[in-house]
C-alpha positions in Angstrom: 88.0 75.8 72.7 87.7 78.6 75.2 90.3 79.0 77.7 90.7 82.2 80.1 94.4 82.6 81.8 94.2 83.9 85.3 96.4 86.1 87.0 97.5 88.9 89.2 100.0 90.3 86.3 99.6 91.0 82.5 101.5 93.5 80.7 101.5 96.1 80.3 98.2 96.4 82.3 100.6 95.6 85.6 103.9 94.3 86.0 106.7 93.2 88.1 108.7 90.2 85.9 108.4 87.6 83.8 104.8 86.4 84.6 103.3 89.9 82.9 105.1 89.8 79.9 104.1 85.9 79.8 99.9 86.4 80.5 100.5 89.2 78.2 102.2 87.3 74.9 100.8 84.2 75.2 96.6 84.5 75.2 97.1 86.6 71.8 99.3 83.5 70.4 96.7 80.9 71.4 94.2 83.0 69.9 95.9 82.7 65.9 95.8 79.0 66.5 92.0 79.2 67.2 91.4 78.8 70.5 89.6 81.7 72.3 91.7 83.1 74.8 91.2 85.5 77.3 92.6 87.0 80.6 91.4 87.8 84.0 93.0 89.6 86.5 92.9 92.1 89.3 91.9 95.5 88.7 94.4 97.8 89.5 94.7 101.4 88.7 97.5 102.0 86.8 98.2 104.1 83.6 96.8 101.2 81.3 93.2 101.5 82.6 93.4 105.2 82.8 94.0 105.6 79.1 92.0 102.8 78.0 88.2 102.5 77.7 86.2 99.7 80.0 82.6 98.2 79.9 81.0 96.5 83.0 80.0 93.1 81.9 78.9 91.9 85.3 78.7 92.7 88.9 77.5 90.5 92.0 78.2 90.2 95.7 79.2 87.3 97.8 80.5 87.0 101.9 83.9 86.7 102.4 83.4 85.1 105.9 81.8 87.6 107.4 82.0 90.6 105.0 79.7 91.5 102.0 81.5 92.2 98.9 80.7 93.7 95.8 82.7 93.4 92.9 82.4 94.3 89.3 83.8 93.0 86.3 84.6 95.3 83.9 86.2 94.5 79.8 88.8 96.5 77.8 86.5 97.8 75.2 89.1 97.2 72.0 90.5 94.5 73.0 93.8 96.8 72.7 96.4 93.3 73.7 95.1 91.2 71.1 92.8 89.2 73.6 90.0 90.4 75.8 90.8 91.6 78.8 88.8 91.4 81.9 89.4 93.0 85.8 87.7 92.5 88.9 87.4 95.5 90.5 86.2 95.2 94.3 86.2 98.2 96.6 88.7 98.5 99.3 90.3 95.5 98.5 91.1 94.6 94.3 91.3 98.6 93.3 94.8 99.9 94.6 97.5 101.1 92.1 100.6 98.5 93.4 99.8 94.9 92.7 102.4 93.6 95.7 102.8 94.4 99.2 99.3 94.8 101.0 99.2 93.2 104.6 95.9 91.7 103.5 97.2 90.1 100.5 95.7 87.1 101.2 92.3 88.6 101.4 92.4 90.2 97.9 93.5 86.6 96.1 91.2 84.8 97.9 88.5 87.8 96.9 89.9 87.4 93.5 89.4 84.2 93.2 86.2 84.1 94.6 84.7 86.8 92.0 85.9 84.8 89.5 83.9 81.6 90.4 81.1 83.9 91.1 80.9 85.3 88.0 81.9 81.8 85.8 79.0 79.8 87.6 75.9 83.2 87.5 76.9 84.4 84.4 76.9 80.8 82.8 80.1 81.5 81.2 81.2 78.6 79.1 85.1 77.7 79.5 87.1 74.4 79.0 90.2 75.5 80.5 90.9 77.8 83.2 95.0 78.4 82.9 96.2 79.7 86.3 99.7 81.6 87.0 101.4 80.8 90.1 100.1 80.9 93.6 98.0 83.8 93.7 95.3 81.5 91.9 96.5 78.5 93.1 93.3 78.2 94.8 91.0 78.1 91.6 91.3 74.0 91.1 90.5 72.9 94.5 87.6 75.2 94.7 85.8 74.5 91.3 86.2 70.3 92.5 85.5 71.1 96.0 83.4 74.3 96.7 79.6 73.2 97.6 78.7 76.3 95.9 80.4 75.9 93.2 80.1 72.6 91.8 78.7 73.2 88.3 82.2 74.4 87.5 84.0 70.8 88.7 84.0 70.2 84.6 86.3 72.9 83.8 89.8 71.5 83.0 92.7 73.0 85.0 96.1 73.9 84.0 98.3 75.4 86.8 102.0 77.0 85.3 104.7 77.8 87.8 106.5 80.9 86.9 108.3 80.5 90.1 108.2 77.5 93.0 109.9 79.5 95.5 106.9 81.6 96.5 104.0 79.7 97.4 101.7 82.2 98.8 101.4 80.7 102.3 98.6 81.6 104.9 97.3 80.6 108.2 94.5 78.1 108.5 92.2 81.3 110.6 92.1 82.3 106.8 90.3 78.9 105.8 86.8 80.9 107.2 87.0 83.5 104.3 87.8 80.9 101.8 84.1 79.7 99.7 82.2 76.8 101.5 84.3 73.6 100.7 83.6 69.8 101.6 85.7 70.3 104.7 86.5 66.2 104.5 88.9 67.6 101.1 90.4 70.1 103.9 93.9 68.1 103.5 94.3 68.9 100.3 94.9 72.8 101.4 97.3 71.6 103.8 100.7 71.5 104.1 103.2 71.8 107.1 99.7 73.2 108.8 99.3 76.4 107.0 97.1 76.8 103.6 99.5 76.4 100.9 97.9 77.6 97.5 100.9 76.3 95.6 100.6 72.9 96.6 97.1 73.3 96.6 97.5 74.0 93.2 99.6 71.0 92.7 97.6 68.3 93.9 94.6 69.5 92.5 95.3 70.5 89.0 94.5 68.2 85.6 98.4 69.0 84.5 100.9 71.4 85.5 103.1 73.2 83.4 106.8 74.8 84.5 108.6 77.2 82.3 111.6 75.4 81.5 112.6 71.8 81.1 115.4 72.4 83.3 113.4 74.0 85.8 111.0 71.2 85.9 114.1 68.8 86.7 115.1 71.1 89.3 111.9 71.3 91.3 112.5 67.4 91.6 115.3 68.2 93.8 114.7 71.9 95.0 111.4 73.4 95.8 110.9 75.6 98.7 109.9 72.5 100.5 108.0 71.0 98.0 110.2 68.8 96.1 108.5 65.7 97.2 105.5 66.5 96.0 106.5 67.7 92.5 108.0 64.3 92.0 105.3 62.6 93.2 102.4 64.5 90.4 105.2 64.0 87.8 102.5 62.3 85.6 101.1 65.3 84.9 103.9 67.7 84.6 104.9 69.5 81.9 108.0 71.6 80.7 106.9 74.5 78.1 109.7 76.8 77.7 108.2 80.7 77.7 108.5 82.7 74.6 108.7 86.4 73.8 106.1 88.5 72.1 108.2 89.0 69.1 105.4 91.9 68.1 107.2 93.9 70.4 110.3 92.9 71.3 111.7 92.9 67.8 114.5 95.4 67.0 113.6 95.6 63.2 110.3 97.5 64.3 111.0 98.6 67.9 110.3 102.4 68.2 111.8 102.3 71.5 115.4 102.1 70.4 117.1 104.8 68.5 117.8 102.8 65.6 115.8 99.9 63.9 118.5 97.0 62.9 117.6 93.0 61.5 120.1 90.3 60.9 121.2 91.8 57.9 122.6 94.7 59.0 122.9 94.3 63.3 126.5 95.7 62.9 125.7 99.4 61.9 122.2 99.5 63.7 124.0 98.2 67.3 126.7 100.5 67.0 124.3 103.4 66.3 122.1 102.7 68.9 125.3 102.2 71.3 126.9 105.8 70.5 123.3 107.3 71.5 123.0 104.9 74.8 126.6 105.9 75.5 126.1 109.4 75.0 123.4 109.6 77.3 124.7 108.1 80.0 128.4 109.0 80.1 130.3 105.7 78.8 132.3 105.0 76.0 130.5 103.8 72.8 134.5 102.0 72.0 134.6 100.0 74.7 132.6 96.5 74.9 129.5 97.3 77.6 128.3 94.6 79.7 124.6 95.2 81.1 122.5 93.8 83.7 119.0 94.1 83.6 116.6 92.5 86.6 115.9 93.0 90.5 118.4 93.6 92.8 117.6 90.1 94.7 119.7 87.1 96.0 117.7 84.6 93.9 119.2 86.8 90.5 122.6 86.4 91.8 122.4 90.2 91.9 124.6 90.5 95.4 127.8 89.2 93.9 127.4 92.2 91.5 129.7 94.3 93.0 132.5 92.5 93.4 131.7 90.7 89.8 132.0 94.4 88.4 134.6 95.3 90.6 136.9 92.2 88.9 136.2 92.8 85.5 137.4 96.4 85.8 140.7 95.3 87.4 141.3 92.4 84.7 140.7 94.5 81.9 142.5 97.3 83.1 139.0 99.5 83.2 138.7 99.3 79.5 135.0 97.9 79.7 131.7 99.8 80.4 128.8 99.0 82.9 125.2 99.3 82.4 122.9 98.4 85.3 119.0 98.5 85.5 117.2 97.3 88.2 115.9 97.4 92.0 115.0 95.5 94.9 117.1 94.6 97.9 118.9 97.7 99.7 121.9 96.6 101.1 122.4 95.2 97.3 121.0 98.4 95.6 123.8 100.2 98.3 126.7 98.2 96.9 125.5 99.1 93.5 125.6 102.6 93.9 129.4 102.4 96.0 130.8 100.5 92.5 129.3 103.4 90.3 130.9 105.9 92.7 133.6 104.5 93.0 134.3 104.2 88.9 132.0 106.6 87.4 133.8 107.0 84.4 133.0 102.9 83.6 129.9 102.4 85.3 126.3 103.9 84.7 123.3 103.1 87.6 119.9 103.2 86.9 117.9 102.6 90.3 113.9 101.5 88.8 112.7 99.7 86.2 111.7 102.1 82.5 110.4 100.0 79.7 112.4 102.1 77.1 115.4 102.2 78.4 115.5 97.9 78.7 114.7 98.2 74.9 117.5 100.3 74.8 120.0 98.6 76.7 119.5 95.4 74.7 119.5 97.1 71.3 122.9 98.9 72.9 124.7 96.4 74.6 128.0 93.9 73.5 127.1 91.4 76.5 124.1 90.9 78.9 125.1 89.2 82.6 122.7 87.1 84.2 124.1 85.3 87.3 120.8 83.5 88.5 120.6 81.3 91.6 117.2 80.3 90.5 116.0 81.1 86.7 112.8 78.8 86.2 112.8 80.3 82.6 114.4 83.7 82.0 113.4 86.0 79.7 115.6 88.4 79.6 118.5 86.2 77.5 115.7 85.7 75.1 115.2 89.4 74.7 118.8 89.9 74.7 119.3 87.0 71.4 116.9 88.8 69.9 118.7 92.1 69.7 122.0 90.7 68.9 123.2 91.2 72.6 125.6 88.0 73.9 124.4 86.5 77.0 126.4 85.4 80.1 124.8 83.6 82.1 124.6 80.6 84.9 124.2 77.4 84.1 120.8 76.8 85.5 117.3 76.4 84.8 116.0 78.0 81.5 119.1 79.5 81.4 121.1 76.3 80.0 117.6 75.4 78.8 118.0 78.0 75.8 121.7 79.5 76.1 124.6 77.5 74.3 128.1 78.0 74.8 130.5 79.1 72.0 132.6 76.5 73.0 129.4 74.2 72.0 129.1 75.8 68.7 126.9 78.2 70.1 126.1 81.5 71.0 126.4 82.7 74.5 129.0 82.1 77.5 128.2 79.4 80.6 129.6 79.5 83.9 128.6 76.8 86.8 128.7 78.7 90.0 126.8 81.8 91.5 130.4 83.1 92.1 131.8 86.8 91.3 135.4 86.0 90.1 133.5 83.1 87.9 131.2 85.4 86.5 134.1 88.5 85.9 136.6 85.6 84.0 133.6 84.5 81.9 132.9 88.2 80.8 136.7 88.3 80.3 136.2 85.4 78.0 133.5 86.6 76.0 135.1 89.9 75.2 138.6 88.1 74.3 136.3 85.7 72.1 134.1 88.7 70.9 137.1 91.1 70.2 137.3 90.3 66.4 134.3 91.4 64.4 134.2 87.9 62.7 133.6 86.2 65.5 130.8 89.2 67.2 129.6 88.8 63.3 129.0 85.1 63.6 127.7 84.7 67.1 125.3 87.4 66.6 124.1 85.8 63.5 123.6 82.7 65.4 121.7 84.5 68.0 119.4 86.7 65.8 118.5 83.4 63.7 116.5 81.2 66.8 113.2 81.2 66.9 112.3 82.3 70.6 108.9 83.5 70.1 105.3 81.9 71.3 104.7 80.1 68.2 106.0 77.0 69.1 105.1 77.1 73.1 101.8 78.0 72.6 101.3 74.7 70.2 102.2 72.8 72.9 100.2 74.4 75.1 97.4 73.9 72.7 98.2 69.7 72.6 98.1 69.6 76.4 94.9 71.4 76.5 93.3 69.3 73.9 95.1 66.2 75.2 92.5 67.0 78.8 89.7 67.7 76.9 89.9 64.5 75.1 90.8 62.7 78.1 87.4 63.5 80.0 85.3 63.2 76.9 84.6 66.9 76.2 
């Protein structure tokens, strides 16, 4: 079974969340249960390509309305992330260095997309799935049904995963000239609320779609950006596949990111080491419990109650609790970040970015890890945090309550209901009152470092709804 993943993000070729570090983990799971797995995404030039060797396996040209393009697709020579890795490269359009923020963004997915059909239908390349990640591709299974030049790909199966509902990569219908030759009778099928709408193209279109989280899917039935209605209504062939974590590399018995390897066994010693060197390095106090935050200064994290969440906590434990905070994004968020550190910089410690080895590092270091989500399809960064022995906090929402227990359930994390900052501080209060005797730390990190959060399981699924198509249309 061959099946190539599209996407605009794959880690750690480029990244901005959770949809890398899933088209990164997953392909080279599929790939030990035996199905041939690849990736295809933009080409960007970032550090990745720079230091790795690439082959050009194909070019070609096609018009983009008006405009000749030539694109070139190029392969990672070693296949250095376990998979094969391809990029389109097409001048002036898919070879920048950022993957987000272009005012002709719509141009280079539609390119994308458009080289990728190109090359699938002239090169003869022989795939039974193509898996496509959120809306930047949400094109791909209207056109391989619907493109008139593309028709000898209408066998392919489709899966379509939503990493995230709430962007849904809209455009105007004067962009519907640039898209490939369609049957423009199908043109309804693009539409919604008159714009192009790849994620509902995406939708409609698709043999099955997948979300991250069973709780997500449940709350896209009542929540989705506007397109609520239509989620319900293609419920037959919806699909909730929790995400895992690439346990090859986010794994604190062999992560040489963090100061000092730990397992189950001995998570005591190796945290507090690797807490006394975090400390140290960024002026807190390795005897105090630290509470982290890791993720992008945005509304939809919850990260704008932040402040005054922070600010509380201080005040009810009489300052005897330290802050960690990694991230960026919104200003006037990232501005009432930086007034709290001010403000107590003897308790809290600011990072302003995003560095790969300091997130090891905070989750290897830290007591408690605060996530206070609006919207969480799946979450990754609780799993990360279980992993490494850290407690999570979180809302009670989407993947969140998906794969986070409460104590109070016999499990091992700490639930609150509302995206509210005096909420959030007295559930932190909580956890460090539950946390303070080392039995109790002992047994909930225990029950944390013992799940099983890695691809093995999703990507078996993934493998029955893939074979559950193919069977289904006789291939």
């Amino acid at each position: 079974m061959k099946v190539i993943h599209l996407s605009v993000e794959c880690f750690p070729v480029a990244k901005v969340g959770g949809l890398a570090d899933v088209v990164g983990a997953l392909p080279k799971y599929q790939r030990e249960l035996g199905i041939d797995a690849s990736v295809i995404m933009p080409y960007f030039n970032r550090k990745f390509v720079q230091e790795h060797t690439f082959e050009t396996v194909a070019t070609g040209e096609f018009y983009q309305g008006s405009t000749l393009l030539n694109y070139e697709i190029i392969k990672e020579s070693t296949d250095a992330l376990g998979f094969p890795l391809y990029m389109v490269k097409i001048p002036n359009l898919l070879d920048r260095e950022e993957i987000y923020c272009y005012a002709d963004e719509a141009d280079q997915w539609i390119a994308f997309q458009h080289a990728v059909l190109h090359y699938l239908k002239n090169q003869e390349v022989e795939v039974d799935v193509l898996h496509c990640h959120d809306h930047h591709v949400g094109l791909m299974p209207f056109l391989t049904r619907n493109s008139t030049d593309y028709k000898d790909l209408a066998s392919i199966r489709t899966v379509f995963t939503v990493h995230n509902g709430q962007y849904q990569g809209w455009m105007p219908w004067s962009k519907g000239i640039i898209l490939p030759a369609f049957d423009t009778w199908k043109w309804g099928l693009l539409d919604w609320d008159n714009l192009i709408n790849p994620l509902a193209t995406a939708i409609k279109c698709c043999d099955a779609y997948t979300t991250v989280s069973e709780g997500y899917l449940e709350e896209l039935y009542q929540e989705a950006n506007g397109l609520q209605h239509l989620f319900y209504d293609e419920r037959g062939k919806a699909h909730g596949i929790v995400n895992g974590i690439d346990t090859a590399y986010w794994n604190p018995e062999i992560d040489n990111l963090i100061d000092e390897n730990y397992s189950q066994l001995t998570v005591t010693h190796g945290k507090a080491e690797n807490k006394i060197a975090f400390c140290s390095a960024h002026g807190l106090n390795p005897a105090l419990p630290l509470v982290s935050y890791i993720g992008r200064f945005a509304t939809e994290k919850g990260a704008d109650i932040l402040p005054r969440l922070f600010e509380q906590l201080l005040k009810q434990n009489a300052q005897q609790v330290n802050v960690f905070i990694l991230g960026s994004g919104d200003a006037g968020i990232q501005a009432g970040i930086k007034q709290l550190a001010d403000q107590y910089p003897r308790d809290v410690s600011v990072f302003f970015g995003y560095n790969e080895q300091l997130a090891h590092q905070v989750y290897a270091s830290s007591d408690l890890l605060i996530m206070p989500s609006r919207v969480e399809p799946c979450g990754l960064n609780q799993l990360y945090a279980l992993k490494y022995g850290t407690v999570p906090v979180v809302r009670k929402i989407g993947g969140l309550k998906d794969t986070v227990v409460d104590v109070r359930e016999g499990g091992y994390g700490f639930l609150f209901d509302e995206v509210d900052a005096d909420q959030g501080a007295e559930t932190i209060g909580r956890a460090i009152q539950y946390l303070s005797g080392n039995d109790q730390l002992q047994k909930v990190r225990d029950k944390a470092m013992a799940l099983d959060f890695s691809w093995n399981k999703s990507a078996k699924k993934y493998k029955e709804l893939y074979n559950q198509l193919l069977k289904g249309h006789g291939a």
